[in-house]
C-alpha positions in Angstrom: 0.0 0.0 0.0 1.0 3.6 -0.3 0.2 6.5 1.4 -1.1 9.8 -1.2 1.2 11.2 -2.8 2.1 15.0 -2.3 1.8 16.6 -5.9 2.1 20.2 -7.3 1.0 18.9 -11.1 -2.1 18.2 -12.7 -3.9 14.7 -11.8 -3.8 14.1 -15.0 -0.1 13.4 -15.1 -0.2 11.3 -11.7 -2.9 9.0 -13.4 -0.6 8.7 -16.2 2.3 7.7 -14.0 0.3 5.1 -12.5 -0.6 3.5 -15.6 3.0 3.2 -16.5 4.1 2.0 -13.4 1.3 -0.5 -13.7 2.6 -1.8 -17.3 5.8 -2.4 -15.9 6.4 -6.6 -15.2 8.3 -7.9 -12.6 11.0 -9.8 -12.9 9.1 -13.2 -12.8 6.6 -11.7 -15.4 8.9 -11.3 -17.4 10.9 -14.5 -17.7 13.6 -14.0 -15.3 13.8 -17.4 -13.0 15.9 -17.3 -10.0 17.3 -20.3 -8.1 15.2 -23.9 -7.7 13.1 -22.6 -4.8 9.6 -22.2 -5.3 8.6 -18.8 -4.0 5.2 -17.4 -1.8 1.9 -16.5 -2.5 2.6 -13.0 -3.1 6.2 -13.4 -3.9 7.1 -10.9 -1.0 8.2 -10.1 2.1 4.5 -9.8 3.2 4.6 -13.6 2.9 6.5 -14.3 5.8 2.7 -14.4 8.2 2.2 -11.0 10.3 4.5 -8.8 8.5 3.0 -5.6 6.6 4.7 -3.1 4.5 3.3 0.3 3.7 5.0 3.4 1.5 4.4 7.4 1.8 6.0 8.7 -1.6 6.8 12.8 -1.6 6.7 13.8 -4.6 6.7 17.7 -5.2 7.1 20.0 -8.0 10.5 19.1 -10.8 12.9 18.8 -7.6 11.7 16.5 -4.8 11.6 12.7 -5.5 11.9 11.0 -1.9 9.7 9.0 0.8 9.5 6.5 3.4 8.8 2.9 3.5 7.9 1.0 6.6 8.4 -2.2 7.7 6.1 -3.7 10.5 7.3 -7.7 12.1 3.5 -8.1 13.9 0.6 -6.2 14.5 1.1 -6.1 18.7 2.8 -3.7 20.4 6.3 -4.0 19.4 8.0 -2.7 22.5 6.1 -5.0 24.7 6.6 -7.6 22.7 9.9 -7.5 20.7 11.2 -9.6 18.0 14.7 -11.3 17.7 16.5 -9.5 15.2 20.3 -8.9 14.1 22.0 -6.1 11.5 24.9 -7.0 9.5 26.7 -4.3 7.8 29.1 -5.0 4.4 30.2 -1.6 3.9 29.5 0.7 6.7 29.2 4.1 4.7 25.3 4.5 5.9 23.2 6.3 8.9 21.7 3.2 10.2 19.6 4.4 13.1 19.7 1.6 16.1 22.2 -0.5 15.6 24.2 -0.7 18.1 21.4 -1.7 20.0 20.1 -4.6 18.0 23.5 -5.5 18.0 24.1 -5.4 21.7 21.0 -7.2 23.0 19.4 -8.9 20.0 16.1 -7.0 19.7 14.0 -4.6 17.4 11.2 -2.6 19.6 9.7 0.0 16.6 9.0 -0.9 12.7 11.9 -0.6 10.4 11.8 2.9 8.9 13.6 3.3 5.0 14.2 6.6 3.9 17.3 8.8 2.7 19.5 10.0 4.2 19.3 13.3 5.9 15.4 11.8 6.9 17.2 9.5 9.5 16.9 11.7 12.4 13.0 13.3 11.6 12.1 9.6 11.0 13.4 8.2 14.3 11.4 11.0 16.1 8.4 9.9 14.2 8.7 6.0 15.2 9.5 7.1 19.1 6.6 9.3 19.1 4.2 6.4 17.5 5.8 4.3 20.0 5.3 6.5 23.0 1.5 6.7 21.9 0.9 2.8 22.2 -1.2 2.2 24.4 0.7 0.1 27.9 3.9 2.2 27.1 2.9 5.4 29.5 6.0 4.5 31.1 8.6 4.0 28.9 11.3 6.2 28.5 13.9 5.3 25.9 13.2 3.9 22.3 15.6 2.3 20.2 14.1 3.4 16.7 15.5 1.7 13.8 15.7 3.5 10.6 17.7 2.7 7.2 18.7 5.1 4.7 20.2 5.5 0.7 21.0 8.8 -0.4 18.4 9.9 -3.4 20.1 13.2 -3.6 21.1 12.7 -7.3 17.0 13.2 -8.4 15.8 14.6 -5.1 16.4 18.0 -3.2 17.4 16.0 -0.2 19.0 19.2 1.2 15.2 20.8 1.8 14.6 17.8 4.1 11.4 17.5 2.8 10.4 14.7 5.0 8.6 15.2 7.6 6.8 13.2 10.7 3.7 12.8 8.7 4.7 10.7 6.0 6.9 8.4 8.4 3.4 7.9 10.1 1.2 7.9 6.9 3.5 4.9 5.6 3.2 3.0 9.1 -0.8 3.5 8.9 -0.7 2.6 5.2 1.1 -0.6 6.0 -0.8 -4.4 4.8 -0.3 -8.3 4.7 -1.3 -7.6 1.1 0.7 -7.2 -2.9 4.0 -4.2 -1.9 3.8 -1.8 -5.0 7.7 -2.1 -6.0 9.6 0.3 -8.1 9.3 4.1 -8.1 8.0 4.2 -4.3 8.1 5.1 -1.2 12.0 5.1 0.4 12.8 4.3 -3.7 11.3 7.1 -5.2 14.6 9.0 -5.9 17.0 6.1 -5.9 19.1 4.6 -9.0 20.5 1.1 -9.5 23.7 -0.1 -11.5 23.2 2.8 -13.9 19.6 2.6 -13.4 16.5 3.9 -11.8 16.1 1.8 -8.9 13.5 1.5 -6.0 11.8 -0.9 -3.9 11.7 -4.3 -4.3 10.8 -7.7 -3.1 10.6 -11.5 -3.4 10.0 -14.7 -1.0 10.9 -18.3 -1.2 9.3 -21.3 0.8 11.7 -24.1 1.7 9.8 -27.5 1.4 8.5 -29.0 4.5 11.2 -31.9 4.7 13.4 -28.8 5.0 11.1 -27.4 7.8 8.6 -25.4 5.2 9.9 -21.9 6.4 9.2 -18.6 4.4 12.2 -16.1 4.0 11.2 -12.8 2.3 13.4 -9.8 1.0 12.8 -6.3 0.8 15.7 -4.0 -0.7 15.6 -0.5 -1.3 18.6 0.0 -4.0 20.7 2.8 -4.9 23.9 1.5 -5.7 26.4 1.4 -8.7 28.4 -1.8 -10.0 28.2 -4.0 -13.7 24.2 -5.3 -13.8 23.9 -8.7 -14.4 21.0 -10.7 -14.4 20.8 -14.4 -13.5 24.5 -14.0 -15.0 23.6 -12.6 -18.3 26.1 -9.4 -18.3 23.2 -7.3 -19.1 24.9 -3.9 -18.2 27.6 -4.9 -20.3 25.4 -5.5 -23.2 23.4 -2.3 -23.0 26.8 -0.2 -22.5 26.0 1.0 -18.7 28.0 -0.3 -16.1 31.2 1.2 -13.7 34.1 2.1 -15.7 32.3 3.0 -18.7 33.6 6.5 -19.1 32.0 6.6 -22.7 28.3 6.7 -20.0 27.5 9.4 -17.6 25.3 8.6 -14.5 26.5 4.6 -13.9 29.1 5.5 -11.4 29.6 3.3 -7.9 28.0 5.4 -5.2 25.2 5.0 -3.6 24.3 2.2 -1.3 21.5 -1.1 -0.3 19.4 -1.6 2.6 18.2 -5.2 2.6 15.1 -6.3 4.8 15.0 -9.9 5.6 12.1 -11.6 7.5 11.3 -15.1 8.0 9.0 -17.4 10.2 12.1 -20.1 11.0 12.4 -20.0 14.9 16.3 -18.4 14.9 18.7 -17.4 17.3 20.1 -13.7 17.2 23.7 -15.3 16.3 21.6 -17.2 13.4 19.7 -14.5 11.9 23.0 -12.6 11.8 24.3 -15.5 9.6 21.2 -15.1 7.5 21.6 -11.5 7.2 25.2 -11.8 5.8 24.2 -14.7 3.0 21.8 -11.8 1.8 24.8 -9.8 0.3 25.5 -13.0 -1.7 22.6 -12.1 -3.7 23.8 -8.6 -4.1 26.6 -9.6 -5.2 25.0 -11.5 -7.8 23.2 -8.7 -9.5 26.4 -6.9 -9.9 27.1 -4.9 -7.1 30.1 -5.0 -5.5 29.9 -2.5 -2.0 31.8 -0.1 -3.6 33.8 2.5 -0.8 30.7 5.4 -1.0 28.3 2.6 -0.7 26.4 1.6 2.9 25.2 -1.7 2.8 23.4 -3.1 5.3 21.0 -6.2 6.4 18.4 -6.1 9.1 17.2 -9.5 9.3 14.3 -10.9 12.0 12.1 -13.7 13.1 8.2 -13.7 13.6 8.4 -17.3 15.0 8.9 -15.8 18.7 8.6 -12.5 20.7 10.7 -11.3 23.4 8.7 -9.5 26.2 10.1 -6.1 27.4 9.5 -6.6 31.4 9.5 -10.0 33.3 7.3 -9.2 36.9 9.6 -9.6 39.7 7.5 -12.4 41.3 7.3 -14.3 38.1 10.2 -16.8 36.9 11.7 -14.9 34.0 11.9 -18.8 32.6 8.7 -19.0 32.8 7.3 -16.2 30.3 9.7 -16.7 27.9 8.7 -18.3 24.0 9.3 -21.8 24.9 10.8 -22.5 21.2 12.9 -25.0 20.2 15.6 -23.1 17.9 16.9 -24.3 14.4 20.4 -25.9 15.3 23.1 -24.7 12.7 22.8 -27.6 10.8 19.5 -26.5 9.4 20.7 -22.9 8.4 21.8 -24.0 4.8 18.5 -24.3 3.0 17.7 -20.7 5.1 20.8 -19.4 3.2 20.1 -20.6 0.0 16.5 -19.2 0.6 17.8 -15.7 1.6 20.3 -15.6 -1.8 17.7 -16.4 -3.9 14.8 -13.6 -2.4 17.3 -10.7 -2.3 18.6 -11.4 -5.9 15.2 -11.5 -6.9 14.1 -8.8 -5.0 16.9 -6.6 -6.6 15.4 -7.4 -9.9 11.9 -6.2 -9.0 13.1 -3.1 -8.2 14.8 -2.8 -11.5 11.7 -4.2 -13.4 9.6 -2.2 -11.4 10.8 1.3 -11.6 9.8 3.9 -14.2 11.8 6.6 -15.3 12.2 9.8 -12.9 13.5 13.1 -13.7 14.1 15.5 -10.5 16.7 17.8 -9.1 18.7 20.1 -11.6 16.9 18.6 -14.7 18.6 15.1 -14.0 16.6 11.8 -15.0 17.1 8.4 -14.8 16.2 6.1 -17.4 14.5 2.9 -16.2 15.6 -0.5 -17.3 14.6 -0.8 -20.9 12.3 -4.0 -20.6 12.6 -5.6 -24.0 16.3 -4.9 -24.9 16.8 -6.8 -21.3 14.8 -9.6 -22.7 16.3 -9.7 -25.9 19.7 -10.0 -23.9 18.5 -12.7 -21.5 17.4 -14.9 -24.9 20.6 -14.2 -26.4 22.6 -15.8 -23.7 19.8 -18.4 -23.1 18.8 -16.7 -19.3 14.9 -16.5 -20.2 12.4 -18.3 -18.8 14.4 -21.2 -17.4 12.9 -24.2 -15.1 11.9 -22.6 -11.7 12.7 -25.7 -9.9 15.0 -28.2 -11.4 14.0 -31.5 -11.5 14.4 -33.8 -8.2 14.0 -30.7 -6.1 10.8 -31.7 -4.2 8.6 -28.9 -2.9 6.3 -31.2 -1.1 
């Protein structure tokens, strides 16, 4: 879902934007197979059960192309009841809000906020103030917001801060179970990919049940530069856009990822910082390469189990924890294969996705152009390939 978006142009031209973004396929839609795992319903990080995702894209005159998209584990009260979580970082040049927290003891207590970043700090005061207001936290006093960021300044006036609490908020109240528009959006609205417009995206694959039947689901907000390839066809190369191209303004290596993982596999804090770093595997797939201006970053949790903020004093603190029997190490492998394939994926969608976006100082991105990428994947024999090779069971 996605919250209204703030225009200073005739509706006319939003309705028309919409029906492009529509037109656009996703990956999958388009041909593109990735890995032998079958994915979820909704092919999204929405499939992992409990976990909504809503957008608030700001959108104003020729200059401001930016937003906020929200990430939400459960529909409780998150402080009270906080989820096991872990953040792995690949190349630390980001604003990641709450990390050293998550890192110390384990936990995330507010939705995941994505926005760019000078928006960090107005966003974090927007997720501690929705916190504050829930009701049975009258009491609480310190809030370890967690907010991600890429910088969209190269389309949007991220110097105006334009920003503000109400579309951190609008985005949380926006947020469903349902379809995640992908693309143009939200925290992607100003954001460009391996010489690219880039954008929100997002994916989900379902391991089958002799292998436990867990969901893992992606969501990647992407803005950085490297060589695009897709599903190892060199498709940057092809089309003449990549890093190192001097002949090609505009496909340069800044920028950075922020990766969203979720699943419903009952993991340890020490595992899902082990899933969190096989997610930069599929980056690395895609092309990317976490260049030195790039911040690249995974927040990865678990809905199987909630942690609860106070344990009474009269109470065995034994007794009201989750009494859940945790994946032993031996059964993170298929979770890592699960985790590659989603983000790589993911990735994709928010290539396939995006449309193209001019903003600050005249500057546009072009999108992917759909059927030369097609005509490449045929060429190298990349399109429409077996989802699931044979002997893989998914029962």
């Amino acid at each position: 879902m996605s919250c209204t978006f703030t225009l200073l142009f005739l509706g006319v031209a939003m309705a028309a934007y919409a029906q492009v973004e529509n037109s656009r396929p996703r990956a999958r839609e388009a041909g593109v197979q990735v890995g032998i795992l079958p994915r979820g319903q909704l092919n999204a990080i929405t499939d992992v059960a409990g976990v909504r995702v809503g957008h608030c894209t700001v959108w104003q005159g020729d200059s401001v192309r930016t937003g906020v998209t929200a990430i939400v584990p459960h529909s409780g009260n998150l402080f009270q009841e906080k989820i096991p979580a872990a953040i792995y970082c690949g190349n630390a040049f980001g604003k990641l809000a709450g990390y050293t927290q998550v890192e110390e003891l384990g936990t995330i207590e507010t939705p995941i906020a994505l926005t760019n970043t000078l928006a960090v700090p107005i966003a974090m005061q927007a997720l501690i103030k929705h916190t504050l207001a829930q009701p049975g936290n009258e009491n609480v006093f310190s809030v370890n917001a967690v907010v991600g960021e890429t910088n969209d300044g190269g389309l949007n006036d991220i110097r105006g801060l334009h920003v503000k609490e109400e579309h951190v908020l609008q985005a949380l109240s926006s947020a469903s179970r349902g379809a995640i528009a992908e693309g143009s959006v939200g925290a992607g609205t100003g954001t460009s990919c391996l010489g690219f417009k880039g954008g929100v995206g997002t994916s989900s694959r379902v391991l089958p049940k002799d292998f436990g039947g867990y969901t893992v689901g992606a969501l990647v907000q992407t803005n950085y530069g490297g060589i695009l390839t897709i599903t190892g066809a060199p498709v940057g190369r092809e089309l003449g856009k990549f890093y190192m191209n001097e002949r090609v303004r505009g496909a340069d290596d800044k920028g950075s990822c922020m990766i969203v993982v979720a699943t419903d596999a009952p993991l340890s804090t020490r595992n899902l910082k082990r899933l969190a770093k096989r997610a930069l595997l599929g980056l690395a797939h895609t092309g990317g390469f976490m260049s030195n201006g790039s911040g690249d970053y995974v927040i990865a949790f678990t809905t199987a189990y909630r942690i609860p903020y106070a344990v009474p004093r009269e109470e065995s603190a034994v007794g009201l924890l989750p009494s859940v029997r945790l994946l032993h190490d031996e059964m993170m492998t298929p979770l890592f294969l699960a985790v590659v394939e989603a983000t790589e994926e993911a990735v994709y969608n928010s290539l396939f996705k995006a449309t193209t976006v001019s903003g600050m100082n005249g500057r546009t991105r072009e999108a992917l152009p759909i059927e030369r990428t097609i005509e490449i994947l045929k060429k190298y024999q990349m399109l429409n390939l077996k989802e699931r090779l044979p002997g893989v069971s998914t029962k």
